[in-house]
TIDRENMAR-758484 format. One record per atom (N, C-alpha, C): residue in one letter; x, y negated, z. Coordinates in pm, 1 decimal. Example, Ala and Ser with C-alpha at 12.3 -4.5 7.8 and 13.67 -1.06 7.14 Angstrom:
{code = A, c1 = 1319.0, c2 = 569.0, c3 = 780.0} .
{code = A, c1 = 1230.0, c2 = 450.0, c3 = 780.0} .
{code = A, c1 = 1320.0, c2 = 330.0, c3 = 780.0} .
{code = S, c1 = 1285.0, c2 = 225.0, c3 = 708.0} .
{code = S, c1 = 1367.0, c2 = 106.0, c3 = 714.0} .
{code = S, c1 = 1290.0, c2 = -3.0, c3 = 787.0} .
% end
This chain:
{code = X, c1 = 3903.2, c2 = -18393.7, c3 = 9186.7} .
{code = X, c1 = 3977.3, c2 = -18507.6, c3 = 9234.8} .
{code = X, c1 = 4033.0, c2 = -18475.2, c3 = 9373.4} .
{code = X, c1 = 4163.1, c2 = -18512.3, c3 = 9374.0} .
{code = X, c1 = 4242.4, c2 = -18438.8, c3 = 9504.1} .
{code = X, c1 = 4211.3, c2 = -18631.3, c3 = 9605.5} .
{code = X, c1 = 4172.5, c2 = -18585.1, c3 = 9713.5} .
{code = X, c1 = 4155.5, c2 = -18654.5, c3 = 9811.2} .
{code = X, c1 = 4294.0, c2 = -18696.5, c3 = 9920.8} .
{code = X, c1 = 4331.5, c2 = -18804.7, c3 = 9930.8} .
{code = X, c1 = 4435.9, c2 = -18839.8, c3 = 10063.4} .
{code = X, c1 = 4392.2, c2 = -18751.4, c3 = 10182.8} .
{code = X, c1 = 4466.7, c2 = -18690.5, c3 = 10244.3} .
{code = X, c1 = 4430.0, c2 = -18650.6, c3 = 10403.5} .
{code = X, c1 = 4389.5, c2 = -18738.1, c3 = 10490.3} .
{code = X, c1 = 4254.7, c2 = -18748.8, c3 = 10554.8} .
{code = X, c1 = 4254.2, c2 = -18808.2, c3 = 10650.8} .
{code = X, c1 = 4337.0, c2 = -18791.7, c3 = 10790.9} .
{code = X, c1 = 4385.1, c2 = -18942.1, c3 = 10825.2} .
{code = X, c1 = 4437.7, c2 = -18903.5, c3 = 10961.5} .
{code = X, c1 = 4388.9, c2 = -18927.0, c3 = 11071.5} .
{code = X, c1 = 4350.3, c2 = -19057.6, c3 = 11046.6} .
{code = X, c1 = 4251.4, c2 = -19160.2, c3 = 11182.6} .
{code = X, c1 = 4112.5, c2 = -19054.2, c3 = 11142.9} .
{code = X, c1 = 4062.1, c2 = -19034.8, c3 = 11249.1} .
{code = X, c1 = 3906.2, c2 = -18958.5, c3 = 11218.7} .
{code = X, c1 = 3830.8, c2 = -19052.9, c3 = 11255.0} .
{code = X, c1 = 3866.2, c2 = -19141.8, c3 = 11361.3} .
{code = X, c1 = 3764.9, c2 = -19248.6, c3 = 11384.7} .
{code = X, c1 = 3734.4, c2 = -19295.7, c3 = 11233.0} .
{code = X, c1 = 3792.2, c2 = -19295.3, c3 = 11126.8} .
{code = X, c1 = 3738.1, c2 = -19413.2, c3 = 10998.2} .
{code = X, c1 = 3651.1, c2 = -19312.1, c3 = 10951.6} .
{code = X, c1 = 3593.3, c2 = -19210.5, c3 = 10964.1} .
{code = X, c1 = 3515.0, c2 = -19106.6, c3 = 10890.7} .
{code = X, c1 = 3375.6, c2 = -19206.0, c3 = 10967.5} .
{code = X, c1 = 3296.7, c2 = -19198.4, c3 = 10842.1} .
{code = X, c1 = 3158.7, c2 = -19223.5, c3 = 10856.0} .
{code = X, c1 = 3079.7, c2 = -19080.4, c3 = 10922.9} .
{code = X, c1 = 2977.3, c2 = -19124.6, c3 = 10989.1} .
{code = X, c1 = 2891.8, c2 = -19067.5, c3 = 11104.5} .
{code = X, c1 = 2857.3, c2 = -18940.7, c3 = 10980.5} .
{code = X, c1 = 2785.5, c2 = -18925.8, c3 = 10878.8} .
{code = X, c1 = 2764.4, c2 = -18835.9, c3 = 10826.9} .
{code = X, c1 = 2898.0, c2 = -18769.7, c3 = 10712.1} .
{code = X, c1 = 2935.9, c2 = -18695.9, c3 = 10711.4} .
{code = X, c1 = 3062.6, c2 = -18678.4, c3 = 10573.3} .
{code = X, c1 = 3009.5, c2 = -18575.6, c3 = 10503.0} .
{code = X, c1 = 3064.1, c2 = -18603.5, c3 = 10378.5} .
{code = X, c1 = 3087.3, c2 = -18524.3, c3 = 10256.3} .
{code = X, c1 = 3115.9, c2 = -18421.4, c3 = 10244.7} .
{code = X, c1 = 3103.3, c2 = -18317.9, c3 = 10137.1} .
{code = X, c1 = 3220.0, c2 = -18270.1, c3 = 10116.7} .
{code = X, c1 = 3387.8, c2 = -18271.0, c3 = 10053.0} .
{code = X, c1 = 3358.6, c2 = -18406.6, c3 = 10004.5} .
{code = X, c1 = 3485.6, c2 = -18486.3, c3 = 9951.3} .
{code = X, c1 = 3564.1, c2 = -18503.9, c3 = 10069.5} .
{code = X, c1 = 3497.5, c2 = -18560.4, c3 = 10219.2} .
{code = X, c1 = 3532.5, c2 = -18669.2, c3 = 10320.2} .
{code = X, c1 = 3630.8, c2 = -18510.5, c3 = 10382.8} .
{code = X, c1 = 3543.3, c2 = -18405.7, c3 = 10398.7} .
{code = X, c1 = 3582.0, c2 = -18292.3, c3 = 10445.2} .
{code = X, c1 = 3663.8, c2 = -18251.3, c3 = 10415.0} .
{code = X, c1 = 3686.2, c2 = -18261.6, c3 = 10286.0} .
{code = X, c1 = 3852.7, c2 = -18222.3, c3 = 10238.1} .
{code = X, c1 = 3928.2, c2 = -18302.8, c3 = 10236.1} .
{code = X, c1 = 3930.7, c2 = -18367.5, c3 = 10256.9} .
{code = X, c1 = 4021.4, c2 = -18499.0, c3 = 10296.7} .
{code = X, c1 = 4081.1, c2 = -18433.9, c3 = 10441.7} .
{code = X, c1 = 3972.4, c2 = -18408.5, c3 = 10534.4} .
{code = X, c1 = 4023.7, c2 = -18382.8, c3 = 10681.0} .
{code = X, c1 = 4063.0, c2 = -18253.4, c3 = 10685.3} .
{code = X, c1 = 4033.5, c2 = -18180.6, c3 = 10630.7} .
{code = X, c1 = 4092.0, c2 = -18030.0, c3 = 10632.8} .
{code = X, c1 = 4171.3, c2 = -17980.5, c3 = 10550.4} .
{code = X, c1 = 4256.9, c2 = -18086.4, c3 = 10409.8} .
{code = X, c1 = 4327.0, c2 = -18072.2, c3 = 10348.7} .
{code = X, c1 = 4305.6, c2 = -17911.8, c3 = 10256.0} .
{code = X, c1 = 4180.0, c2 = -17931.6, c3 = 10234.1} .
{code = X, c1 = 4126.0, c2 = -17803.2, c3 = 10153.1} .
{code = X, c1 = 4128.0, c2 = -17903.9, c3 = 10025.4} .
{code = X, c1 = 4020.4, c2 = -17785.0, c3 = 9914.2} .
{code = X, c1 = 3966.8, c2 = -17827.3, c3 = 9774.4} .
{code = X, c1 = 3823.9, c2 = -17840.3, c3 = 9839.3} .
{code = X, c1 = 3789.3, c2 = -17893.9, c3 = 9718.2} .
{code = X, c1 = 3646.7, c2 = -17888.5, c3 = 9735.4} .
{code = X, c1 = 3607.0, c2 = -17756.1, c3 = 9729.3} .
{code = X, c1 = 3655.0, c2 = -17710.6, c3 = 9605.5} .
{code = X, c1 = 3581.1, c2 = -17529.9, c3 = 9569.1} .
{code = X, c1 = 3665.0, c2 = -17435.5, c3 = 9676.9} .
{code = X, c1 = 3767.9, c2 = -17472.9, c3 = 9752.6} .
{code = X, c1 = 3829.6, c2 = -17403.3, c3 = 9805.2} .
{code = X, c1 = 3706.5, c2 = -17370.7, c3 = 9980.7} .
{code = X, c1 = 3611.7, c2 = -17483.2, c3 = 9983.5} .
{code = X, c1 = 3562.3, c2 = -17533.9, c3 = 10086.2} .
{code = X, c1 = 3408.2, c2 = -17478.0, c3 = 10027.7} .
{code = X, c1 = 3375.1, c2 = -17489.2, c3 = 9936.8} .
{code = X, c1 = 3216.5, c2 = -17405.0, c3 = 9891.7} .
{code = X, c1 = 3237.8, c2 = -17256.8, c3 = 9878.7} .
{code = X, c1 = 3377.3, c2 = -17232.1, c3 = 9805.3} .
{code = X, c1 = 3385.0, c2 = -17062.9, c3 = 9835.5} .
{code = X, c1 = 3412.5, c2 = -16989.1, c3 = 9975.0} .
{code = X, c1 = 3478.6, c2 = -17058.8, c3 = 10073.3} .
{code = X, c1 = 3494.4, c2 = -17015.6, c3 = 10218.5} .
{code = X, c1 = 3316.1, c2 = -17037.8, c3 = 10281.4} .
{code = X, c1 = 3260.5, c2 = -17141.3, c3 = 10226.9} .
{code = X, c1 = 3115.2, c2 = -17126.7, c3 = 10285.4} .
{code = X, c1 = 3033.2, c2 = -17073.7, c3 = 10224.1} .
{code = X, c1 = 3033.5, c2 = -16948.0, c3 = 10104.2} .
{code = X, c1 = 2996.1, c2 = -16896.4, c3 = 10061.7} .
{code = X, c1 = 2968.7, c2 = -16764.8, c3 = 10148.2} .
{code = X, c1 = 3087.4, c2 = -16787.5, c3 = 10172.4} .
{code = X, c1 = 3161.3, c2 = -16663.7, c3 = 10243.7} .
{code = X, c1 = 3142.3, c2 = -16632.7, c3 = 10324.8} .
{code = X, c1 = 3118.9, c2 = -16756.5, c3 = 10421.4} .
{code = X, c1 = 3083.5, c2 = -16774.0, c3 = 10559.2} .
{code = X, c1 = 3191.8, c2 = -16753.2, c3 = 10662.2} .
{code = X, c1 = 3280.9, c2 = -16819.9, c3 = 10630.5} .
{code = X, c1 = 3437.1, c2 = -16790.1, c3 = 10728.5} .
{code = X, c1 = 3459.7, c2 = -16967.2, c3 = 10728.6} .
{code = X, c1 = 3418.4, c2 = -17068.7, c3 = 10693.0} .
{code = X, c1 = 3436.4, c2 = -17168.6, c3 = 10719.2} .
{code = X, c1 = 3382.6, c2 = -17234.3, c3 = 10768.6} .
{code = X, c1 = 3444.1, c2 = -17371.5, c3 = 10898.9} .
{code = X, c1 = 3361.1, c2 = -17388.4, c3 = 11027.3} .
{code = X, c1 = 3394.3, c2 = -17549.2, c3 = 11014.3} .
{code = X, c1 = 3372.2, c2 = -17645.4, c3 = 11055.8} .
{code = X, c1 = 3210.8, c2 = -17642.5, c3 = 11145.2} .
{code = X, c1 = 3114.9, c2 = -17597.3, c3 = 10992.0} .
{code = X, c1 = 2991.0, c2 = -17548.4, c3 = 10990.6} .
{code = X, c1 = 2898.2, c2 = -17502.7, c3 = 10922.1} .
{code = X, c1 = 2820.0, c2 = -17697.3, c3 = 10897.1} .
{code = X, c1 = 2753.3, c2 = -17708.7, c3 = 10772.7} .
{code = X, c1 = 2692.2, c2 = -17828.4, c3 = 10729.5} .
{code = X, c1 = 2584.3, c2 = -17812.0, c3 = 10810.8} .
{code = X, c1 = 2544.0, c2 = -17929.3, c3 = 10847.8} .
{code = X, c1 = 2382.0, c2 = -17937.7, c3 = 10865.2} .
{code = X, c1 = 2324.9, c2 = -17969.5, c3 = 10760.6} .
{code = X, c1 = 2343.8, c2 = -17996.8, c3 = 10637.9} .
{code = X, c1 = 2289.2, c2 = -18011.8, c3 = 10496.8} .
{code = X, c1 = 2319.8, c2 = -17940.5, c3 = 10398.2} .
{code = X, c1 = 2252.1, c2 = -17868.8, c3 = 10307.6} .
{code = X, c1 = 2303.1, c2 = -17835.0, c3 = 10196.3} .
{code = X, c1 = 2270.3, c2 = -17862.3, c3 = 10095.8} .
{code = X, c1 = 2307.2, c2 = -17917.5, c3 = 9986.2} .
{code = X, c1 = 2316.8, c2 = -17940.7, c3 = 9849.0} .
{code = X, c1 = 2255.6, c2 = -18068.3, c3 = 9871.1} .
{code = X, c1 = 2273.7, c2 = -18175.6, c3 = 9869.6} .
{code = X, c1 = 2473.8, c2 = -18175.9, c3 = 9909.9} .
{code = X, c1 = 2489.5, c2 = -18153.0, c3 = 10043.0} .
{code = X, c1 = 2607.7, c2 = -18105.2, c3 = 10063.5} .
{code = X, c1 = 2666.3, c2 = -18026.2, c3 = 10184.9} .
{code = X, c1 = 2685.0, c2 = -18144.7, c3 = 10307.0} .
{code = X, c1 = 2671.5, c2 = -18192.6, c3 = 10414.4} .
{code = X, c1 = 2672.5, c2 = -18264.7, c3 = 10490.6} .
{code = X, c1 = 2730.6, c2 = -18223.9, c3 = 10587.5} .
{code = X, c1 = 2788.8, c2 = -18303.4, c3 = 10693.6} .
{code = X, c1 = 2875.4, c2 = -18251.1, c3 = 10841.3} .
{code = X, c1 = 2846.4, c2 = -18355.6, c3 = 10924.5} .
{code = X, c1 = 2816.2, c2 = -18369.8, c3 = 11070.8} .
{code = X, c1 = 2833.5, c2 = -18470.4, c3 = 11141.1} .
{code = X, c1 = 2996.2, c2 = -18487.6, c3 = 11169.5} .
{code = X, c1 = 3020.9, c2 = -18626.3, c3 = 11204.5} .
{code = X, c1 = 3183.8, c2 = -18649.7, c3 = 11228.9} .
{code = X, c1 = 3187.5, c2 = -18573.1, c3 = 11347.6} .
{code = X, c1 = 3076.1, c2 = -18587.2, c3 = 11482.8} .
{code = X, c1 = 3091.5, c2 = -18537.4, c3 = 11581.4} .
{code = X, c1 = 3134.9, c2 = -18368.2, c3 = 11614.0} .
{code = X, c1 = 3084.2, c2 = -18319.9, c3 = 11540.2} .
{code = X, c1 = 3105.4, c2 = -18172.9, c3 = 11453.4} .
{code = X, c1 = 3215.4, c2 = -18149.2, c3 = 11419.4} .
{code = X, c1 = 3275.9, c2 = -18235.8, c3 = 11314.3} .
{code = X, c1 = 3415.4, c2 = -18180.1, c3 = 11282.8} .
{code = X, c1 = 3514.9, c2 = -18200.4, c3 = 11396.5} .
{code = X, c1 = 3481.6, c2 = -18356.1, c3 = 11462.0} .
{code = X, c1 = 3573.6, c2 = -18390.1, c3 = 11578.5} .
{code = X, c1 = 3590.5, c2 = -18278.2, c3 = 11660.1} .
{code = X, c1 = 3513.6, c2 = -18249.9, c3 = 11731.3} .
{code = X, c1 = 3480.0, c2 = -18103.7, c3 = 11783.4} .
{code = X, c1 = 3529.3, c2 = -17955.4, c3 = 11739.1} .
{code = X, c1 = 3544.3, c2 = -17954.7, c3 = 11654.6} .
{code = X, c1 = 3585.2, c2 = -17843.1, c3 = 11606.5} .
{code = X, c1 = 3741.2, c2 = -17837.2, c3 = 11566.7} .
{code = X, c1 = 3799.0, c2 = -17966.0, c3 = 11529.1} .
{code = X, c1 = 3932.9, c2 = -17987.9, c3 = 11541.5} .
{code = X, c1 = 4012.0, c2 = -17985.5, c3 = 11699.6} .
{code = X, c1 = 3895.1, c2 = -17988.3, c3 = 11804.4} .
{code = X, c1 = 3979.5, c2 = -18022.4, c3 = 11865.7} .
{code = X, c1 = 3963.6, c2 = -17864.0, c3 = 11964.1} .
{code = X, c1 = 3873.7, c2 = -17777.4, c3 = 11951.8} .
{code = X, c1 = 3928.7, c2 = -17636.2, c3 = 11940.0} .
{code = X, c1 = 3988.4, c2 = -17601.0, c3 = 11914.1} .
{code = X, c1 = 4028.7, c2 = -17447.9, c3 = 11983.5} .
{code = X, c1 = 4115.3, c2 = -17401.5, c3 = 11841.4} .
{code = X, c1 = 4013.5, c2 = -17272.0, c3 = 11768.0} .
{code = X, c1 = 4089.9, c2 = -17265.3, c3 = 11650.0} .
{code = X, c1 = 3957.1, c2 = -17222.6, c3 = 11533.3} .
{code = X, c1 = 4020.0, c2 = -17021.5, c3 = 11499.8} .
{code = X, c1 = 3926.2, c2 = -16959.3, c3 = 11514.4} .
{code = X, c1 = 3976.5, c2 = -16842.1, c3 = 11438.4} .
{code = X, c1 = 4053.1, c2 = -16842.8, c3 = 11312.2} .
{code = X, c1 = 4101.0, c2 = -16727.5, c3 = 11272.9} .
{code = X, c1 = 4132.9, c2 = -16712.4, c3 = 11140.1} .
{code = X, c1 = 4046.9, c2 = -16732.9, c3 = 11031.0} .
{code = X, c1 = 4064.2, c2 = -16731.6, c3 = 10930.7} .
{code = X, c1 = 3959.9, c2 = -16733.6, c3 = 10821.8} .
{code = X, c1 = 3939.8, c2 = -16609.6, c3 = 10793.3} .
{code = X, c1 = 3973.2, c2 = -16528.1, c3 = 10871.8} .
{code = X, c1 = 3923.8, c2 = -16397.9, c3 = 10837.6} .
{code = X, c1 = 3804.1, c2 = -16322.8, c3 = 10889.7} .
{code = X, c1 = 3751.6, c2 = -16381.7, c3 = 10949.6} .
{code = X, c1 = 3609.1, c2 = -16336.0, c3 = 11035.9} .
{code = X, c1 = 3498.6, c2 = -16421.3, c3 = 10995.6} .
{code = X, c1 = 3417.6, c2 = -16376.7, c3 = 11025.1} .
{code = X, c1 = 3290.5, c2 = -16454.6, c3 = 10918.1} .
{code = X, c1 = 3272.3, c2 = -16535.5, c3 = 11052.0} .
{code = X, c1 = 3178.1, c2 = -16635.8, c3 = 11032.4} .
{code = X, c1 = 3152.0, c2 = -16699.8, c3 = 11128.5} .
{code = X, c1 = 2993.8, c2 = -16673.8, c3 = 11173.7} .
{code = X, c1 = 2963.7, c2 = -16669.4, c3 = 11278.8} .
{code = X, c1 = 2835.5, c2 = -16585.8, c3 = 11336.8} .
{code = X, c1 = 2741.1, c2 = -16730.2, c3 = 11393.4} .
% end
């Protein structure tokens, strides 16, 4: 199921998804479990299965700027 882009980040609930996540990063879902497979995709969950993010986290990390997806993330 393809998700709307989020724009307002304030409406993201304190914990997100990985649905909510692709919404904000205009990924797939599998496009978003195979990059964290991978380990080239950032912010990293504090949960897994199911995959979890703080909003504060992504806020943060959007408002960096982010490497390529070509480097693993350390």
């Amino acid at each position: 199921m393809k998700r709307a882009p989020v724009v307002d980040l304030s409406t993201l609930p304190v914990v997100c998804t990985i649905d909510e996540i692709a919404g904000v990063y205009r990924m797939g879902v599998s496009t978003i479990r195979r990059d964290l497979q991978a380990e080239v995709f950032r912010p990293l969950p504090f949960g897994r299965y199911p995959y979890r993010w703080r909003r504060d986290d992504v806020i943060r990390d959007l408002s960096t700027r982010r490497p390529l997806k070509t480097t693993k993330v350390k």
